[in-house]
C-alpha positions in Angstrom: 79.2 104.5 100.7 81.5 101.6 101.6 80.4 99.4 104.2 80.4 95.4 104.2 76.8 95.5 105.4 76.1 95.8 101.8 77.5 92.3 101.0 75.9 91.1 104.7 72.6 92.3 103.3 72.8 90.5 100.3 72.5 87.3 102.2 69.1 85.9 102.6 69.6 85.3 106.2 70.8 88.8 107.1 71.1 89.4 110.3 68.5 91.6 112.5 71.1 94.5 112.8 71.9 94.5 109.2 67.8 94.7 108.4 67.4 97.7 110.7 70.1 99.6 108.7 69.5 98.8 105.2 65.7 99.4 105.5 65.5 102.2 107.1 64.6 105.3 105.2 65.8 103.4 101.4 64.7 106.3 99.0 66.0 109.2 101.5 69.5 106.6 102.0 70.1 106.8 98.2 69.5 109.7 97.2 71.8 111.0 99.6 74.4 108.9 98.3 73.8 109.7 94.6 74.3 113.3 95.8 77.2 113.0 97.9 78.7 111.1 94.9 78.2 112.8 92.0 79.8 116.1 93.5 82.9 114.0 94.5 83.5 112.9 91.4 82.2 115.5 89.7 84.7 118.0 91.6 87.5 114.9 91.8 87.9 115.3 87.8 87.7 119.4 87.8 90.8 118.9 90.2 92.6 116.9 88.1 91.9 117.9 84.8 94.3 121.0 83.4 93.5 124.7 84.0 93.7 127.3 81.2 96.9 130.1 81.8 98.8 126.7 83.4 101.9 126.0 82.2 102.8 122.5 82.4 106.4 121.9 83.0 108.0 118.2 82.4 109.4 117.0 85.3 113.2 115.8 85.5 112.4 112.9 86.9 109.4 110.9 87.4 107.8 110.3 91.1 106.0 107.1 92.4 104.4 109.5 94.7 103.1 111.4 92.3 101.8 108.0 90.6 100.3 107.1 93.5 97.9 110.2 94.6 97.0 110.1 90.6 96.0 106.4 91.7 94.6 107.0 94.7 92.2 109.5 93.2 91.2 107.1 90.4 90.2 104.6 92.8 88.1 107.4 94.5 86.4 108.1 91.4 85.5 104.3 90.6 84.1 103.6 93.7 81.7 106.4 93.3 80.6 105.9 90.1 80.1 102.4 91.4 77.8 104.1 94.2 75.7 105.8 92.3 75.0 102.9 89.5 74.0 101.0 92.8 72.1 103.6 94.2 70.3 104.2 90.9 69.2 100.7 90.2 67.8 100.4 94.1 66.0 103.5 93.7 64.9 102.9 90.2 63.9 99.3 90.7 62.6 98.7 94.3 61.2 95.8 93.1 64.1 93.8 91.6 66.3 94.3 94.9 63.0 93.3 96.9 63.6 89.5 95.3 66.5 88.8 97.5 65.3 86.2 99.6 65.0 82.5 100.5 61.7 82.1 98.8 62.7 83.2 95.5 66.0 81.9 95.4 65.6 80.5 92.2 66.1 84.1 90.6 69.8 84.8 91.1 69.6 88.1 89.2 69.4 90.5 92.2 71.4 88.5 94.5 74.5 88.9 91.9 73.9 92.7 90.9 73.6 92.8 95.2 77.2 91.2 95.2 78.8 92.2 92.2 77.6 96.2 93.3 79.2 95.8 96.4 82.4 93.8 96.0 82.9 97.3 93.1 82.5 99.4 95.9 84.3 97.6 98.4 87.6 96.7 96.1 87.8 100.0 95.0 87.9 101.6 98.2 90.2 98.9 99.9 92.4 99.6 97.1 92.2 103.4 97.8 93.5 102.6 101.3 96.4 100.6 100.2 97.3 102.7 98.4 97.6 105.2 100.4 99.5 103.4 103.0 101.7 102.5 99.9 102.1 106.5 99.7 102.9 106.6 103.9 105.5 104.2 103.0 106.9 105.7 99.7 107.5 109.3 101.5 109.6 107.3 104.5 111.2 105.5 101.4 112.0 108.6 99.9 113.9 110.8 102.3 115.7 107.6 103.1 116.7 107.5 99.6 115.1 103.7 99.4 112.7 104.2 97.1 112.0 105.2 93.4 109.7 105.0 90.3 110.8 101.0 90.1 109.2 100.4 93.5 105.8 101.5 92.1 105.6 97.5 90.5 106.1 96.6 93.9 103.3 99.2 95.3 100.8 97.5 92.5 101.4 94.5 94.0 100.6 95.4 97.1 98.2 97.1 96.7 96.0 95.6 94.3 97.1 92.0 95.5 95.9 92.3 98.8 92.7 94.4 97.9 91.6 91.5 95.4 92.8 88.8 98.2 91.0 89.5 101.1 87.9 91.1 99.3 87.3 87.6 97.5 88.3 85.9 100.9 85.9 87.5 103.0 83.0 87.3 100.6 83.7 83.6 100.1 83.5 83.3 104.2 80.3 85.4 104.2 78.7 83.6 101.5 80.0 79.7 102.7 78.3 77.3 101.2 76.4 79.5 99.2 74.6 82.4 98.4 71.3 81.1 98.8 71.8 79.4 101.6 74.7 81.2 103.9 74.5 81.0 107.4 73.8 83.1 110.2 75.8 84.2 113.2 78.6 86.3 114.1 80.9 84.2 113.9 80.3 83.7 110.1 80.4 87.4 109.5 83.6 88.4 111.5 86.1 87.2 109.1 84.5 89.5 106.2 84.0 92.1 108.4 87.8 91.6 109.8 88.9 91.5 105.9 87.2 94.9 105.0 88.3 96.8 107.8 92.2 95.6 107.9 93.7 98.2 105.8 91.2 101.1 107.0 93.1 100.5 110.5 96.1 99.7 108.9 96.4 103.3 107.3 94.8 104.8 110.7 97.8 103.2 113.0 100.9 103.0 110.9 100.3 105.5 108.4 100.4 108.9 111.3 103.7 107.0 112.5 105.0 107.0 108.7 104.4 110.2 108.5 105.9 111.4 111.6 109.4 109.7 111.0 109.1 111.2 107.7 109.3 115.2 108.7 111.9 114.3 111.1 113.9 112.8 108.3 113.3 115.8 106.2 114.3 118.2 108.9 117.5 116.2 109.0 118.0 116.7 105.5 117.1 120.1 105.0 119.8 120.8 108.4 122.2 118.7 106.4 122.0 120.0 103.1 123.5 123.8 104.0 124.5 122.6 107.7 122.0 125.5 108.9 118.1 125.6 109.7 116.9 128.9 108.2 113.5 130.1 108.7 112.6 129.2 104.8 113.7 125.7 105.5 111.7 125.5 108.6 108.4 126.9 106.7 109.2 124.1 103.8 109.2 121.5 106.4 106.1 122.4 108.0 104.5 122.7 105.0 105.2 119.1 104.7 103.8 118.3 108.0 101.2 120.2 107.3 100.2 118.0 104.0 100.5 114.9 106.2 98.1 116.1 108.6 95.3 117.5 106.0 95.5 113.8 104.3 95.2 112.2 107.7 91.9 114.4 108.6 90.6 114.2 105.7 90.6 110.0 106.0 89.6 110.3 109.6 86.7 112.3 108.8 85.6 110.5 106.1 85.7 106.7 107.7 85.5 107.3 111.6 81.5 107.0 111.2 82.0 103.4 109.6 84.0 102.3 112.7 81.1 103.8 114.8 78.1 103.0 112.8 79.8 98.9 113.2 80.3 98.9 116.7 76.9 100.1 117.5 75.6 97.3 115.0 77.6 94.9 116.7 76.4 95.4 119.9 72.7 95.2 118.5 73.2 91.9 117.0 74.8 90.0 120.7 71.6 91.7 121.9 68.0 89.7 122.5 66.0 91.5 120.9 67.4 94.7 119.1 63.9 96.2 119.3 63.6 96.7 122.9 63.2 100.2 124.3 66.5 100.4 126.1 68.4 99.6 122.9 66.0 103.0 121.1 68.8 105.3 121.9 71.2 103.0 120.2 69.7 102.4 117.5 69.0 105.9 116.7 72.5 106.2 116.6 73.5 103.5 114.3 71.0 105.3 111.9 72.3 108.9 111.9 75.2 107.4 111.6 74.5 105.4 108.2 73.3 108.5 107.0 76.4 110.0 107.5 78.4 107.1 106.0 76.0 107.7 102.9 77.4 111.5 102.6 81.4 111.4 104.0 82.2 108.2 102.5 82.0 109.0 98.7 83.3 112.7 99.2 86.9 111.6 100.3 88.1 111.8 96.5 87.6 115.6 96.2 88.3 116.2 99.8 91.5 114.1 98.9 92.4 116.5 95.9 92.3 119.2 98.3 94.4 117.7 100.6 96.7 116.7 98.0 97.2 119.8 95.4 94.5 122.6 97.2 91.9 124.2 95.0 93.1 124.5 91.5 90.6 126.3 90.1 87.7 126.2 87.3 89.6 126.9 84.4 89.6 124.0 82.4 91.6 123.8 79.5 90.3 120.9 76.8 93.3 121.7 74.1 94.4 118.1 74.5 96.2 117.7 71.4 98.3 121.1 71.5 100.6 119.8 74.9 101.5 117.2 76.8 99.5 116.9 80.1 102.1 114.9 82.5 99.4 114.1 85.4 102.8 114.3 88.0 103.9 117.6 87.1 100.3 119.1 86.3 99.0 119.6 90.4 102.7 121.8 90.7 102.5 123.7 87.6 102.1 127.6 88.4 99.7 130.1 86.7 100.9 132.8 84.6 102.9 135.5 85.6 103.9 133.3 89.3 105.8 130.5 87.0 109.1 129.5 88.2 111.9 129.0 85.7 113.2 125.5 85.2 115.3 123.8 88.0 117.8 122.5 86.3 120.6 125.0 87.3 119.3 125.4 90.7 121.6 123.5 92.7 125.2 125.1 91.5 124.0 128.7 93.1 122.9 127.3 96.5 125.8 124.5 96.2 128.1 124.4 99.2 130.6 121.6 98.2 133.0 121.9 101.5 129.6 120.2 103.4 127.8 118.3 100.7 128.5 116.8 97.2 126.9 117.7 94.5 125.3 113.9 93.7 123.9 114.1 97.4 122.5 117.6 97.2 120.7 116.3 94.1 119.5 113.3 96.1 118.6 115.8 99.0 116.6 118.2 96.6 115.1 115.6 94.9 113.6 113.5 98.0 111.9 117.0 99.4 110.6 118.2 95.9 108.8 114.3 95.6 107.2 115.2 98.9 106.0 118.5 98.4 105.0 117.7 94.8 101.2 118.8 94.0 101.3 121.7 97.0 100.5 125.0 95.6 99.9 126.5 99.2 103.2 127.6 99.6 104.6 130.9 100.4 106.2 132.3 97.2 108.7 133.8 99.1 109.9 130.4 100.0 109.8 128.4 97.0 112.0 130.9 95.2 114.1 131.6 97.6 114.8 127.9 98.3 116.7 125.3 96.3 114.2 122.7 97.0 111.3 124.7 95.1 110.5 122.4 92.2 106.7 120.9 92.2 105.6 123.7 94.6 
């Protein structure tokens, strides 16, 4: 799981809240996220890898979006496999995490596998939400005809700039003046806590209004392309919408327990005395809820893939050396007998050049195929009967 009690914890001063969580149930807590963990990235790498009777098609142009679902399911996977090396060593060795604290501050050994476990897990996940709000921005990009492979420097940037930058800047606050001896309080912890939850709300705000503006663009391009709205072009563009939404549920589900599970830690720590018996309910709460942090959190990779490309099946084909497997192009390859031919002659039958030149119908086809690239959900019936078919 991702949660920046893991870096609070790892202060010898923790706070009462912090305690209650972390040491409550331990075993039970990582086993579940070793399990939760493993099957994500266990099922994350069966989605990507390549399926036997695929045919894998080179694409005729590259896509930054493509680029950056590959990237956002890599980050997916790292985290994870971060979780469960952390997992492992606190269940293995309940001893060496037990050293963290002020009396045996002389043996820095736990305290930096504590931080160095948890600023993995945190980076890579803060990455993972950049860059999908780099991918919210891309699709707008896109149909606005803004955007190509060259901005994906730009997205790195971003992405891993800021992730880096505030992960370093909020452990620094945490930890001020030192590991050993960081103080205690609120207002010591907000800034982390402010640092590692910025781009979860970021993508929870902007990236449904990205997306929104983004089919009504595409409807505006798919009206524009032929000047008419048929019912094919109507399914395509809902099947957009329909991508949108999956990837935003899937995010919500995952990470809307880590906003509850803080805000009923929160209001424990402004209290007295969290133990009281008024507060029992609460914290009961707080702990079903880190429990089901522990299981959600690591299983947004594969849930991701789902989102992104739908089940592709068990078929794995190893033949590495025999083809070239362009990661992109994979996720919209068809299987056997359903493959489409190549697009490359596409546009001159549908091409109506009294409403639209050829360059922009190009443009037009190119924008929708970038978005619906990696969905094999479609209707057949409309991805060969429309010109915008490729990556479907």
């Amino acid at each position: 799981m991702a949660s920046p009690r893991l870096e609070t914890y790892c202060c010898p001063n923790r706070d009462a809240a912090t305690q209650l969580v972390m040491s409550f149930q331990p075993e039970v807590f990582c086993g579940v996220c070793i399990g939760s963990a493993s099957v994500s990235v266990m099922l994350t790498v069966l989605q990507l890898l390549p399926k036997k009777g695929q045919i894998l098609r080179k694409m005729p142009k590259a896509s930054s979006s493509s680029t950056i679902l590959l990237l956002i399911s890599v980050c997916d996977i790292l985290g994870g496999l971060g979780v469960i090396f952390r997992s492992s060593v606190w269940l293995g060795f309940p001893g060496f995490i037990a050293n963290i604290s002020v009396a045996n501050a002389t043996d820095m050994w736990p305290s930096a596998f504590c931080v160095g476990s948890a600023m993995w897990i945190q980076l890579l996940y803060s990455a993972g939400f950049w860059w999908l709000f780099c991918y919210a921005v891309d699709s707008y990009l896109v149909v606005r005809r803004s955007a190509g492979l060259s901005t994906i420097v730009l997205y790195h940037m971003m992405a891993w700039g800021l992730a880096v930058l505030l992960c370093v800047e909020g452990v620094a606050l945490l930890y001020y003046p030192s590991l050993s001896s960081c103080e205690k309080g609120l207002e010591h912890a907000i800034p982390h806590y402010i640092t590692t939850y910025a781009p979860l709300l970021l993508v929870l705000v902007v990236n449904p209004i990205l997306f929104r503006r983004t089919v009504s663009a595409v409807a505006s391009l798919l009206k524009g392309r032929q000047g008419i709205y048929t019912e094919n072009e109507r399914r395509l563009g809902t099947e957009i919408q329909m991508r949108f939404f999956k990837i935003m549920l899937v995010f919500i589900v995952c990470w809307s327990s880590n906003i509850v599970n803080e805000s009923l830690l929160f209001y424990l720590e402004m209290q007295p005395d969290i133990n009281e018996m008024p507060l029992k309910n609460i914290r009961s709460a707080a702990l079903i809820t880190w429990i089901i942090m522990g299981i959600l959190n690591p299983m947004q990779g594969f849930l991701f893939t789902l989102a992104f490309y739908g089940w592709t099946g068990c078929r794995v084909d190893l033949k590495w050396q025999k083809r070239e497997i362009p990661w992109e192009s994979m996720s919209s390859s068809t299987v056997g007998e359903n493959a489409y031919p190549s697009p490359v002659n596409y546009q001159t039958n549908l091409h109506d050049p009294k409403k639209l030149s050829t360059t922009d119908s190009q443009q037009t086809d190119e924008a929708i195929s970038m978005l619906s690239e990696g969905n094999t959900s479609g209707d057949d019936r409309i991805t060969r009967s429309s010109p915008i078919y490729q990556g479907w």
